[in-house]
Structure formats: structure tokens, C-alpha cells
N, C-alpha and C positions, 0 to 999 in steps of 0.2 A: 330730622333728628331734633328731638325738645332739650330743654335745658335744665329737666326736672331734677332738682335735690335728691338726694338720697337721704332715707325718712331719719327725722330727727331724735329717735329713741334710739334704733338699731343699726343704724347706719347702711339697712338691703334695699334695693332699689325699687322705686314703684311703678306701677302700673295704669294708668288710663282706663276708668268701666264706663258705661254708658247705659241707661236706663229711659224707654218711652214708654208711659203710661197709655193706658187704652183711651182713656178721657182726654189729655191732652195733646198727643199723639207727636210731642216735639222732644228731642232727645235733652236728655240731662246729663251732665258729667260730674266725674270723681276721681278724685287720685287717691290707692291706694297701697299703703306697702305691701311685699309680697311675702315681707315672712311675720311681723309683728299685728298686721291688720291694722293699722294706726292709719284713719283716711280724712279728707274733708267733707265735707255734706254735699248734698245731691243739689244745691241751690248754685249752681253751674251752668248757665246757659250755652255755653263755647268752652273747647277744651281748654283755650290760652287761660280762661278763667279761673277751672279748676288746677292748671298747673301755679299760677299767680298766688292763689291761696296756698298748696301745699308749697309752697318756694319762701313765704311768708315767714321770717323768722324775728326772733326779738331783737331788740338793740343791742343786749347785752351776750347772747352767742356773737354779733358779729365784731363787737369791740372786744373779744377775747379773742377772734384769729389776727387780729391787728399787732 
């Protein structure tokens, strides 16, 4: 079980894709919403990575749930 956010425009839950090129034949990852399409970029080595980023929020959403 991840510990992915729920996407930060629409609040629907996201998704994990995975992408291997023909050339460099090592997978890539992404997190993406599943109803607004609002994702991180494919520059994700390990999925922890891409959840890391889309889990990445500002200072100032989390000093407002305080």
C-alpha cells in the first residue's frame, strides 16, 4: 500500500504509469491523477521517486491544515 496524495487541484486519486524506451530499455515512472490528468514527469527512476514528487507540496498548503 503507497502513501500517494490525493492530486492537489481535484482532490481524485492517482495512479502509478511506467514507461521503457526501446533505446534505453530501463523503466521510468509517473504519477498520475486519474480524473484531472495533472502528473509529474517521466524523470523517475523508482516508483518511491515519482510518488516523492507528486507527494511534494508547498509550505504554505501545509501551514493552512495546521
Amino acid at each position: 500500500m503507497n502513501n500517494r496524495k490525493l492530486c492537489p487541484f481535484c482532490g481524485a486519486a492517482a495512479v502509478m504509469q511506467t514507461f521503457t524506451t526501446a533505446a534505453e530499455k530501463v523503466p521510468r515512472f509517473r504519477v498520475k491523477c486519474s480524473e484531472c490528468w495533472c502528473m509529474t514527469d517521466w524523470d523517475n527512476w523508482t516508483p518511491e521517486e515519482a510518488d516523492a514528487k507528486w507527494n511534494r507540496r508547498t509550505e504554505n498548503e501545509q501551514s493552512q491544515k495546521d
